[in-house]
N, C-alpha and C positions, 0 to 999 in steps of 0.2 A: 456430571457431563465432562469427558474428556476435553481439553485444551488442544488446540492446532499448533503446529510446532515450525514457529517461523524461523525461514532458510534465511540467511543473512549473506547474499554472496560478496566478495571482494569488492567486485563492480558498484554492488548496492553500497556496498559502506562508504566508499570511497564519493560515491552522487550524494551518500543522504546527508553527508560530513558536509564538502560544498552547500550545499543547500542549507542546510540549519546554518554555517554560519552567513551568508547572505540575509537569513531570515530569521535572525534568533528569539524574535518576538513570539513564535508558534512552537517553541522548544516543547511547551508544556501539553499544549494541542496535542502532538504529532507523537509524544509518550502514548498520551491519554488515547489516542486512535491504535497504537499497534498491542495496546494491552486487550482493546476490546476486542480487535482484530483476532486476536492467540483464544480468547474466551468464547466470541459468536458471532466469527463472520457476517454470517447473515442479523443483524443489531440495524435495523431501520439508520440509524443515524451517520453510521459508515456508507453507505447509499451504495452500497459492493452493486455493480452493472458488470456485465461481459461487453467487450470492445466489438467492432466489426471489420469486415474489408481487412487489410494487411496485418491489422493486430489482431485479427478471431485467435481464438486460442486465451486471450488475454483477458487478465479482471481490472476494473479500477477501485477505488475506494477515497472517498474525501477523508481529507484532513477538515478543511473546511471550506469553504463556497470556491476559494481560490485556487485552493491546493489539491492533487492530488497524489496519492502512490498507485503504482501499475503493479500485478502482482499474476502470479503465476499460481492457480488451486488446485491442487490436486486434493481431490474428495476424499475418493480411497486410502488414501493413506494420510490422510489429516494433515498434510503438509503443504504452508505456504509459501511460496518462492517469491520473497519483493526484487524486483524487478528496477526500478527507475521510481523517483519524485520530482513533480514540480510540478507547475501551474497545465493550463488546456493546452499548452504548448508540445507535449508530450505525445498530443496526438497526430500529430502531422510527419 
Protein backbone atom coordinates (compact mmCIF):
# COMPACT_ATOMS: atom_id res chain seq x y z
CA UNK A 1 0.00 0.00 0.00
CA UNK A 2 1.40 3.44 -0.92
CA UNK A 3 2.08 6.06 1.91
CA UNK A 4 0.52 9.62 1.63
CA UNK A 5 2.95 12.17 1.46
CA UNK A 6 2.71 14.87 4.06
CA UNK A 7 3.04 18.68 3.06
CA UNK A 8 4.74 20.41 6.02
CA UNK A 9 4.05 24.11 5.26
CA UNK A 10 6.15 26.89 6.90
CA UNK A 11 2.96 28.15 8.63
CA UNK A 12 2.36 24.51 9.94
CA UNK A 13 5.95 24.14 11.24
CA UNK A 14 6.05 27.34 12.77
CA UNK A 15 2.08 26.49 14.84
CA UNK A 16 3.08 22.89 15.48
CA UNK A 17 6.60 24.10 17.04
CA UNK A 18 4.51 26.59 19.51
CA UNK A 19 2.22 24.10 20.13
CA UNK A 20 4.47 20.99 21.12
CA UNK A 21 6.37 23.31 23.28
CA UNK A 22 3.17 24.60 25.26
CA UNK A 23 2.43 20.87 25.42
CA UNK A 24 5.33 18.78 25.44
CA UNK A 25 3.71 16.01 27.24
CA UNK A 26 1.90 14.74 23.78
CA UNK A 27 5.24 14.95 21.77
CA UNK A 28 5.04 11.10 21.65
CA UNK A 29 1.04 11.10 20.70
CA UNK A 30 1.39 13.66 18.01
CA UNK A 31 4.51 11.49 16.24
CA UNK A 32 2.61 8.53 16.73
CA UNK A 33 -0.71 10.30 14.92
CA UNK A 34 1.28 11.81 11.86
CA UNK A 35 3.04 8.42 11.15
CA UNK A 36 -0.40 6.64 11.02
CA UNK A 37 -1.75 9.58 9.19
CA UNK A 38 1.34 9.13 6.05
CA UNK A 39 0.20 5.04 6.46
CA UNK A 40 -3.97 5.23 6.55
CA UNK A 41 -5.68 8.17 6.74
CA UNK A 42 -8.57 6.58 7.18
CA UNK A 43 -7.23 4.23 10.66
CA UNK A 44 -10.58 4.52 12.91
CA UNK A 45 -8.42 6.02 15.73
CA UNK A 46 -7.32 9.28 13.85
CA UNK A 47 -11.38 9.86 13.84
CA UNK A 48 -10.22 11.88 10.20
CA UNK A 49 -14.09 13.91 9.85
CA UNK A 50 -14.44 16.62 7.03
CA UNK A 51 -15.32 20.24 8.74
CA UNK A 52 -18.50 22.22 7.66
CA UNK A 53 -19.78 25.85 7.04
CA UNK A 54 -16.56 28.18 6.50
CA UNK A 55 -13.99 25.47 6.88
CA UNK A 56 -15.71 22.71 4.08
CA UNK A 57 -12.99 21.93 2.01
CA UNK A 58 -11.18 21.01 5.35
CA UNK A 59 -10.22 17.53 7.23
CA UNK A 60 -9.62 17.18 10.94
CA UNK A 61 -7.90 14.46 12.71
CA UNK A 62 -7.30 13.66 16.72
CA UNK A 63 -4.18 13.58 18.28
CA UNK A 64 -6.12 12.75 21.04
CA UNK A 65 -9.87 13.66 22.90
CA UNK A 66 -8.15 17.21 23.33
CA UNK A 67 -6.09 17.79 20.36
CA UNK A 68 -6.56 18.24 17.04
CA UNK A 69 -4.61 18.79 13.58
CA UNK A 70 -6.59 20.44 10.49
CA UNK A 71 -5.35 19.14 7.37
CA UNK A 72 -5.94 19.56 3.79
CA UNK A 73 -6.67 15.77 1.45
CA UNK A 74 -6.09 15.62 -1.48
CA UNK A 75 -6.94 11.94 -2.75
CA UNK A 76 -5.72 12.10 -6.09
CA UNK A 77 -2.67 12.63 -5.49
CA UNK A 78 -1.92 11.04 -2.09
CA UNK A 79 -1.06 14.13 -0.69
CA UNK A 80 -1.72 15.81 2.84
CA UNK A 81 -1.51 19.40 3.52
CA UNK A 82 -1.48 19.95 7.62
CA UNK A 83 -2.86 22.92 8.05
CA UNK A 84 -3.09 24.31 11.77
CA UNK A 85 -3.06 22.25 15.49
CA UNK A 86 -4.56 22.69 18.64
CA UNK A 87 -7.48 22.05 20.89
CA UNK A 88 -11.74 22.57 19.50
CA UNK A 89 -10.53 26.10 19.38
CA UNK A 90 -9.50 25.73 15.83
CA UNK A 91 -12.81 25.64 14.87
CA UNK A 92 -14.23 28.91 15.42
Amino acid sequence: MDRYQIIYTEQYNKRAARFLKKHPQIQKQYEKTLLLLERNPGHPSLRLHQLSNKLQGIHSISINIRYRIMLELLLVDKKIILLDIGGHDLYN
